[in-house]
N, C-alpha and C positions, 0 to 999 in steps of 0.2 A: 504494500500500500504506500505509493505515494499522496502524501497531502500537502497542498500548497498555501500559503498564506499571501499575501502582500502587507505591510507595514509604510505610512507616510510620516515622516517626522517633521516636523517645526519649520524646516528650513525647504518643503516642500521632495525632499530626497527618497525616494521609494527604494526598498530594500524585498525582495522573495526569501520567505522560508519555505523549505522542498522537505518535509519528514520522509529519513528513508529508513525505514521501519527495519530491512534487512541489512541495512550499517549500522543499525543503533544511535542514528545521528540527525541533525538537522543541519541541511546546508545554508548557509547565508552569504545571498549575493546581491551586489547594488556599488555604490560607487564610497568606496573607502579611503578618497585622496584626505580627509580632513578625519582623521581617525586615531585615538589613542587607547594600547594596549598594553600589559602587565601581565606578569608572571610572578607566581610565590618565589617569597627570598631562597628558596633550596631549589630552587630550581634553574638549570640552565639554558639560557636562553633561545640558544639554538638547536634545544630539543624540541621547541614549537610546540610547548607545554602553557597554555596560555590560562589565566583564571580569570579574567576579564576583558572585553571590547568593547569599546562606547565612541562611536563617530559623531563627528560634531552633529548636534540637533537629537540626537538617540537612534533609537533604543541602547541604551544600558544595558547589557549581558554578563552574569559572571557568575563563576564558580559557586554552584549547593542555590542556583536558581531553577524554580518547579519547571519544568517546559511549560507548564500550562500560561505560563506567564508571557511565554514567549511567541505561541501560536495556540491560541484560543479555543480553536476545534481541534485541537488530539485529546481523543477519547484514552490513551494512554498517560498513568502518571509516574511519569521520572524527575529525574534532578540533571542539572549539567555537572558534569563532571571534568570537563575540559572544554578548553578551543586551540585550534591548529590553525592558521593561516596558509591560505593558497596565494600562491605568486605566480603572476608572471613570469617572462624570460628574463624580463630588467628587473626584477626584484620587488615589485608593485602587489599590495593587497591586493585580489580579487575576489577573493571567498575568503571563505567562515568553516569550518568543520564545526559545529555543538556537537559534541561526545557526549552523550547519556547514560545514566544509571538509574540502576532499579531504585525505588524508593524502599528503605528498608525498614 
């Protein structure tokens, strides 16, 4: 099952969540040039272990948030567990991975 969302934030910026039920994950894509993200102090940066994304105007994303928070209709409830950034060739944000976990 894929399930789609779309999100507009403040600054008029449209962002798609794609729940892909067989990754365990929600993809997030839209335009990330004005974008700031964070990783836990133990962790290293170039593992692409990420616990928050928040692009100028929102949404706000980050670590031990419900999915339900983050697209509305999943009838499934987990937690984020991570994000990993997709890049480009030149090294540019284009996606989003949300990692998922069961709620326990």
């Amino acid at each position: 099952m894929n399930l789609v969302e779309t999100y507009t934030n403040r600054y008029k910026d449209t962002f798609t969540f794609t729940y892909e039920e067989e990754k365990n994950r929600i993809l997030w894509e839209g335009d990330f040039e004005h974008c700031r993200y964070g990783w836990d102090h133990d962790v290293n940066p170039e593992d692409n272990v990420l616990s928050m994304v928040d692009p100028s105007g929102g949404p706000y994303v980050c670590k031990g948030m419900k999915s339900k928070l983050i697209m509305k209709e999943l009838t499934v409830y987990k937690y984020v567990d991570h994000m990993s950034a997709n890049k480009d060739g030149e090294g540019r944000v284009v996606s989003f991975n949300i990692h998922l976990k069961d709620i326990e």
